[in-house]
C-alpha positions as CSV (number, residue, x, y, z in Angstrom):
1,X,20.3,-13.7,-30.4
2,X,23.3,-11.9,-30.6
3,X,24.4,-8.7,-27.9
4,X,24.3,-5.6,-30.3
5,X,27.4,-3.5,-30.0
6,X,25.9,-1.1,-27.4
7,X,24.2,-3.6,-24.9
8,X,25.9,-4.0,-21.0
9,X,27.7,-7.0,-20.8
10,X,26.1,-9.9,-18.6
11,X,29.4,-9.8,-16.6
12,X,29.1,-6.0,-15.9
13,X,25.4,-6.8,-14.8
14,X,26.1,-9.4,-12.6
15,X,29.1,-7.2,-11.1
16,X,26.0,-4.7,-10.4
17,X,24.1,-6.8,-8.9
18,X,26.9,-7.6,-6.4
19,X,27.5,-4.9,-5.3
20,X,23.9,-4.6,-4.8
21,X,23.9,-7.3,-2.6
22,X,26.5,-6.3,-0.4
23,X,24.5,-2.8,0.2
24,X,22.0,-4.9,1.4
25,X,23.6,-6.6,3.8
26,X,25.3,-4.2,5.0
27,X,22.1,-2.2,5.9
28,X,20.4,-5.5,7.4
29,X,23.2,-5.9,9.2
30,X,23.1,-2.6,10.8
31,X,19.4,-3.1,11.5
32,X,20.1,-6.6,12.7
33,X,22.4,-5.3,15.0
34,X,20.3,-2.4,16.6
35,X,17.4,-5.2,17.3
36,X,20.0,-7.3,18.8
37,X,21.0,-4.9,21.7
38,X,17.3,-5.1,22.6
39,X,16.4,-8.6,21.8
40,X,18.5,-11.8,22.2
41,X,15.9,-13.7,19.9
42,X,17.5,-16.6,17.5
43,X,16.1,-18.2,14.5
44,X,17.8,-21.5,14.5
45,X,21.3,-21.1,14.2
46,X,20.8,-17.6,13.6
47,X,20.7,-14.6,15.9
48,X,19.0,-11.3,14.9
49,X,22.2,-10.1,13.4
50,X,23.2,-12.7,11.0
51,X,19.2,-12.8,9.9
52,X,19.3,-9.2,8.9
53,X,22.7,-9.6,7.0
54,X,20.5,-13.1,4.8
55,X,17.7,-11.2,4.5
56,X,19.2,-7.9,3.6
57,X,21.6,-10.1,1.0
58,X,18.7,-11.5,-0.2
59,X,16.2,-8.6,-1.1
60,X,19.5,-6.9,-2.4
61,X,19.5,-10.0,-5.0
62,X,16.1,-9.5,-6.1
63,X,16.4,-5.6,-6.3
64,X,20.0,-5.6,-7.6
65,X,18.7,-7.6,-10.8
66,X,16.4,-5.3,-11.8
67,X,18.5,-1.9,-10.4
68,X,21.3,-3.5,-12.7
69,X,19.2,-4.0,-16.0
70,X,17.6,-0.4,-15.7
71,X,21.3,0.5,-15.1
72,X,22.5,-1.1,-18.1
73,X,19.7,0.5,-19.8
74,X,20.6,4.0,-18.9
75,X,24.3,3.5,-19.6
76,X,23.3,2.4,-23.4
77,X,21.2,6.0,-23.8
78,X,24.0,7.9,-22.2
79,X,27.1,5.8,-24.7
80,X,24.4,6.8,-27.5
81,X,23.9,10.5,-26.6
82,X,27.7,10.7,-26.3
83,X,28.4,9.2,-29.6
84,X,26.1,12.0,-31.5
85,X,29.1,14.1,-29.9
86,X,32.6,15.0,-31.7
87,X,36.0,14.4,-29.5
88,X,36.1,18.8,-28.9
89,X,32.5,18.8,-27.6
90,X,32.9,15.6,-25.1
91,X,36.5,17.3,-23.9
92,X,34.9,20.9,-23.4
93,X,31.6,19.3,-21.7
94,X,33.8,16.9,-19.1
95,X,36.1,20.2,-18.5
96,X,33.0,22.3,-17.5
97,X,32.0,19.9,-15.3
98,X,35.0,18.6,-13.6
99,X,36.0,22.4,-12.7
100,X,32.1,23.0,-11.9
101,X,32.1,19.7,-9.6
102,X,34.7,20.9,-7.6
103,X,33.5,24.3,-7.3
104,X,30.4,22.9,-5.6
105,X,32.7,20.6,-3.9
106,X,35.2,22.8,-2.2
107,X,31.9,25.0,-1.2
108,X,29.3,22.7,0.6
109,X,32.3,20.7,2.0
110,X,31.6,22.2,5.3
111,X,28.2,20.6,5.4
112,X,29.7,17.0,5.9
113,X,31.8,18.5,8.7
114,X,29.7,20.3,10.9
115,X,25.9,18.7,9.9
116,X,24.4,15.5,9.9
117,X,25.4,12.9,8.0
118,X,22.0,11.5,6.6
119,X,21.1,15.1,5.7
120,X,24.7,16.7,5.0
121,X,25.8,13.9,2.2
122,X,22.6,13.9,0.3
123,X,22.4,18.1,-0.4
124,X,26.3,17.7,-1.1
125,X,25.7,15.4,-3.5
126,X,22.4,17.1,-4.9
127,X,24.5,20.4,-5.5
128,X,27.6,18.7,-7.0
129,X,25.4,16.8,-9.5
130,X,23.3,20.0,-10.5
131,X,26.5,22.1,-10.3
132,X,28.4,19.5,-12.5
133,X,25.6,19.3,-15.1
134,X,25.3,23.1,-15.3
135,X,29.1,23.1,-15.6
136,X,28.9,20.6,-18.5
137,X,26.4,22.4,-20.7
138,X,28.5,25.6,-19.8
139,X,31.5,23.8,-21.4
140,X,29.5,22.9,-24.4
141,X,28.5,25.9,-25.0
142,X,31.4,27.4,-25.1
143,X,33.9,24.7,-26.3
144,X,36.2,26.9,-28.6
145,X,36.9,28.9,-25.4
146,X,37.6,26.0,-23.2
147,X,39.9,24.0,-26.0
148,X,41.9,27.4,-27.0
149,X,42.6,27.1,-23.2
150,X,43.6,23.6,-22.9
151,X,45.3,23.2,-25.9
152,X,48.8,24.9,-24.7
153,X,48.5,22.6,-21.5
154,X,47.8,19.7,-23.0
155,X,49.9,19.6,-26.1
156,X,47.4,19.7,-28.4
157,X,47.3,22.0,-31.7
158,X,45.7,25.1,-31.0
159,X,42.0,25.8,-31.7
160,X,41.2,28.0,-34.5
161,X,38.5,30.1,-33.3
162,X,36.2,30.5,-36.8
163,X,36.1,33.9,-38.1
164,X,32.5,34.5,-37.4
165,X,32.8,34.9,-34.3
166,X,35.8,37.2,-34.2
167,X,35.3,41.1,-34.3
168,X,35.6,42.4,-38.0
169,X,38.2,45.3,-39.0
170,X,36.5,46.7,-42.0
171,X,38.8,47.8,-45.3
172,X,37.9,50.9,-47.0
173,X,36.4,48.7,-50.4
174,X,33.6,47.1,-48.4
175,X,32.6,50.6,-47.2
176,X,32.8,51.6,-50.7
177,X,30.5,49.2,-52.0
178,X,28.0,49.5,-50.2
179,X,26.7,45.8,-50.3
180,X,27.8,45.1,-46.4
181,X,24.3,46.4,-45.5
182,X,22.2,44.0,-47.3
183,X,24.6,41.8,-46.0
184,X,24.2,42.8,-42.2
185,X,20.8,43.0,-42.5
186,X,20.7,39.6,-44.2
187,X,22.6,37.9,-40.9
188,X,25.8,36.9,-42.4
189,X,27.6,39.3,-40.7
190,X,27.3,40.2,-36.4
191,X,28.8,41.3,-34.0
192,X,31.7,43.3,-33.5
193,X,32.5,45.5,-36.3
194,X,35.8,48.1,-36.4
195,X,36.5,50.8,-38.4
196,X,39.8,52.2,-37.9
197,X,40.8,56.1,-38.2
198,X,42.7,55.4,-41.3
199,X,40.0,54.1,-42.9
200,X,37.9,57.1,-42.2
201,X,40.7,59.3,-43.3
202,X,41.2,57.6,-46.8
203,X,37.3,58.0,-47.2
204,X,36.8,61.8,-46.4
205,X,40.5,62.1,-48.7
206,X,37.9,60.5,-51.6
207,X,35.1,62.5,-50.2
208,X,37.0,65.7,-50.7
209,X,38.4,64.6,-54.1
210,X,38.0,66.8,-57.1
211,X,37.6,64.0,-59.2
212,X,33.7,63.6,-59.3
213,X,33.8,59.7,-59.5
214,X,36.2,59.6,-56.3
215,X,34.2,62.2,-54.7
216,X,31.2,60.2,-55.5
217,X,32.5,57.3,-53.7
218,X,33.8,58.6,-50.7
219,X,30.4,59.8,-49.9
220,X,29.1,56.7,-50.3
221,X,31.5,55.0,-48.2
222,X,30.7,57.4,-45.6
223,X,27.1,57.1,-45.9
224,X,27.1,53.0,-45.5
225,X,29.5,53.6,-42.4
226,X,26.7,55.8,-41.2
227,X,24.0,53.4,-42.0
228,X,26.0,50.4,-40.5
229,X,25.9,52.8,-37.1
230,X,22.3,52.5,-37.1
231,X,21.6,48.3,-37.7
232,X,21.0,46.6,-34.4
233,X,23.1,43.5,-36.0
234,X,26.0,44.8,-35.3
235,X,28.2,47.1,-32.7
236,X,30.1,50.0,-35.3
237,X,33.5,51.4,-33.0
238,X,35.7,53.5,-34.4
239,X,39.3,52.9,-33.3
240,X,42.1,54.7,-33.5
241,X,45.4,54.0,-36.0
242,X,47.1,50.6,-34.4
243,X,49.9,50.4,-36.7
244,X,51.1,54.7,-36.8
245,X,54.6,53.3,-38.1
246,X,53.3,51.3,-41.2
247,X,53.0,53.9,-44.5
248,X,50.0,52.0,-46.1
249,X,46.5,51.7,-45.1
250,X,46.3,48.3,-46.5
251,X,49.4,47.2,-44.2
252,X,47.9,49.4,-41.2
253,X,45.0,46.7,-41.6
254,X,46.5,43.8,-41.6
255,X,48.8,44.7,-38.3
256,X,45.8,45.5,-36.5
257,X,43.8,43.1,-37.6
258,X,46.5,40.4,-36.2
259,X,47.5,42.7,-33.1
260,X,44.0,42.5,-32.1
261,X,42.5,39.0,-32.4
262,X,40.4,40.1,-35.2
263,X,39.2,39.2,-38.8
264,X,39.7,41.4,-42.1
265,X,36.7,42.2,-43.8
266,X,37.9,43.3,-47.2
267,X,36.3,42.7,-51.1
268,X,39.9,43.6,-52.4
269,X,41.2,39.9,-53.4
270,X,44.9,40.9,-53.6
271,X,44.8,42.6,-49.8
272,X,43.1,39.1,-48.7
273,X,45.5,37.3,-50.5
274,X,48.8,39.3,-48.7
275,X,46.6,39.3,-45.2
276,X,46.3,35.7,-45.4
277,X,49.9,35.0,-46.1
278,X,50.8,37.5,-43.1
279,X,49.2,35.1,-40.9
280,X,45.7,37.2,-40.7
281,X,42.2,36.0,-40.4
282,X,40.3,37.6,-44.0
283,X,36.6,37.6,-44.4
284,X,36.3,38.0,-47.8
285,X,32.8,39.4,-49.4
286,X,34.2,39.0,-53.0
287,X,34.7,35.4,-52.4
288,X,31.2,34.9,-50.8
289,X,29.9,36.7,-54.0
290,X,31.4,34.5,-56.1
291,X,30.0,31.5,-53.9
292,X,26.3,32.8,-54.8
293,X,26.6,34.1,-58.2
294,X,24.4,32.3,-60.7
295,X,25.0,29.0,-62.1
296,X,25.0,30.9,-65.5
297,X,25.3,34.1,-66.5
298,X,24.2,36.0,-69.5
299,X,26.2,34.8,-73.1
300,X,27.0,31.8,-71.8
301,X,25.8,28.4,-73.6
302,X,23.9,25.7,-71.5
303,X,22.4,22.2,-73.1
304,X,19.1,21.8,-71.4
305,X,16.3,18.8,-71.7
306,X,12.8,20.9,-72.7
307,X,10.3,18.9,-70.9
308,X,6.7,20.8,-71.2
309,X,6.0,24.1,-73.4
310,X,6.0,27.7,-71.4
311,X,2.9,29.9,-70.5
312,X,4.1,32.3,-73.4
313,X,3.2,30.7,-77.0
314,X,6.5,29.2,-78.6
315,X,8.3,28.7,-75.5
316,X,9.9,25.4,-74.1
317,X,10.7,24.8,-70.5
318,X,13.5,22.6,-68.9
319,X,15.6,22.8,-65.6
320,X,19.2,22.9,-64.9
321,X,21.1,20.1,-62.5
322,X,20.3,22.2,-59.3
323,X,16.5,22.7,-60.3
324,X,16.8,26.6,-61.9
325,X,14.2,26.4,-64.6
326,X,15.3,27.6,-67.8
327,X,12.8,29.1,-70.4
328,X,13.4,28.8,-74.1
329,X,12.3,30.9,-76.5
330,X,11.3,29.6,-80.0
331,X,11.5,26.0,-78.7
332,X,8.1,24.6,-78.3
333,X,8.9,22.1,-80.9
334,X,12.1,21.2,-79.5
335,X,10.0,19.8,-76.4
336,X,11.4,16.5,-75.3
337,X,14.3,17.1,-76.5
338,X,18.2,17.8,-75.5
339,X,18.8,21.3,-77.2
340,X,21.6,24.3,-76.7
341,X,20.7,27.6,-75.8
342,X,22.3,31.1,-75.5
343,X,21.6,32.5,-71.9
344,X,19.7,36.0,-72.5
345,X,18.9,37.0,-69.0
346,X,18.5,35.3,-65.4
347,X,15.7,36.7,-63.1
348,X,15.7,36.1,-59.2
349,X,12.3,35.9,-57.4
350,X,11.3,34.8,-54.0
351,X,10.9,31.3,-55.4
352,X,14.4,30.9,-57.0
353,X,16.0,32.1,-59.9
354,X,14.7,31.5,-63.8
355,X,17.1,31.6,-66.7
356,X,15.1,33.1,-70.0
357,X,17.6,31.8,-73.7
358,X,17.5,31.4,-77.0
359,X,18.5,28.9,-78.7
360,X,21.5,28.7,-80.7
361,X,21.4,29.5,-84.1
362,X,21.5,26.2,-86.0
363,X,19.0,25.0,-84.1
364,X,16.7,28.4,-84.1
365,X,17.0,28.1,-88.1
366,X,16.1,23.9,-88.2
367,X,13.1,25.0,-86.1
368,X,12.1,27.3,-88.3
């Protein structure tokens, strides 16, 4: 039968087993030799020494065999654990635990010193190997902290720490809009979230407009700032101007937004464009919009295969590629078959979204 991939090696087995076997001696020896100082006893050419070295050898044979296999055993679920991990995780879990291991070391070293040895070495190990397991899910845990800190030691390219977990500077059109507390409340968006002072100013300037539909709009950007104060997702600070010798509010942004570690969170597409060719990190709400709009939208054409008629007399019912149903009107006898439609409306419930058309008119004057 052949060795799968992940099975231990007879060799390795056998190299086990050895140094099973010379535990075992070692330990009869020692008990040999504390029988000998009271007892000159020999069994044949042996004394009580050289007996407790065989017969410590031997029961280390016996044990080692076994010991070895369930070793093996355990190495194979360990190699297969570790291979469900990527090269960042394994590096940030051994860093945790090295630095955790010798924590624990440099702390209960003083046991071996001043206590026991058959009571010192066995807590020192206990604590090292708890400390250095800890110290390994610690690493895990937080792996883009640990590689951002390796990475300029070790020559390797530096981490990108992803934008959701970077505090957001938010731009006077998402405040605007109004949509970042659906969003917030949704679970898309946590954390840290700054407004700066120029933001606020630009916003009461709108506020105070006498323009009705600026005036209309600042309000409403202050009012979602005010909401956003009061959602336990996420932590609203107000911080003062970063960038007092940039003109623009758009440029005052993007300095502090690189000046402090932190992500844009703008729906203007030209000021994420610009932050992202400064070098910034850019949330960008339109572009998540865009993301989940509808696979069709009203006036657009879709070809669609009716399979069954609707609950409503006339209509014929089909799905698009992703499963959206589609509902045509007029197009019971079209059942079965490929047909075009014109998209009149598209409904979202709680069970998915439903596309109501009509079909084109050719078709709509064959059918009748």
């Amino acid at each position: 039968m052949p060795r799968g991939a992940g099975t231990i090696p007879s060799a390795v087995t056998e190299v086990l087993r050895f140094c099973v076997v010379i535990f075992g001696a070692a330990v009869g020896g020692e008990v040999g030799s504390a029988f000998a100082q009271k007892s000159q006893v020999r069994v044949g050419p042996f004394g009580v020494m050289q007996l407790g070295v065989v017969l410590g050898a031997g029961l280390g044979y016996v044990l080692g065999g076994a010991l070895a296999r369930m070793t093996g055993r355990r190495l194979e679920e360990a190699e297969a654990a570790l291979s469900r991990r990527s090269p960042e995780q394994l590096l940030a879990g051994l860093t945790g635990a090295v630095v955790a291991v010798m924590i624990a070391a440099g702390l209960t070293w003083p046991l071996l010193l001043v206590g026991t040895p058959g009571i010192a070495f066995p807590i020192f190990m206990f604590v090292c190997v708890s400390v250095g397991v800890l110290g390994y899910r610690v690493g895990l845990a937080r792996r883009q902290r640990v590689l951002a800190m390796l990475a300029p030691r070790a020559g390797l390219h530096e981490v990108a720490e992803p934008v959701g977990s970077l505090p957001r500077i938010l731009d006077t059109s998402v405040a605007i809009d109004g949509r970042i507390v659906d969003v917030v409340r949704a679970g898309f968006v946590h954390g840290g979230l700054l407004v700066p002072e120029p933001v606020l100013a630009e916003l009461q300037g709108l506020a105070d407009a006498e323009d009705d539909q600026r005036r209309s709009r600042g309000r409403r950007g202050l009012e979602v700032l005010e909401a956003l104060r009061r959602e336990r997702g996420v932590d609203m600070e107000v911080v003062p101007d970063g960038a007092v010798e940039v003109p623009e509010v758009d440029g005052k942004l993007i300095r502090m937004s690189i000046d402090r570690g932190a992500a844009l969170l703008t729906l203007d597409s030209n000021l994420a464009r610009v932050a992202s060719l400064a070098g910034c990190r850019v949330a960008n709400l339109h572009a998540l919009a865009l993301a989940l709009r509808p696979p069709v939208a009203a006036g657009e054409d879709v070809k669609v295969h009716l399979t069954r008629t609707g609950k409503e007399p006339g209509q014929g019912v089909g799905y698009l590629d992703d499963g959206t149903m589609v509902v045509v009107e007029r197009a019971a006898t079209q059942v079965g078959k490929d047909v075009s439609a014109t998209v009149t409306s598209v409904l979202t419930t709680a069970n998915g979204r439903m596309v109501f058309c009509r079909l084109t008119q050719p078709q709509a004057a064959s059918a009748s």
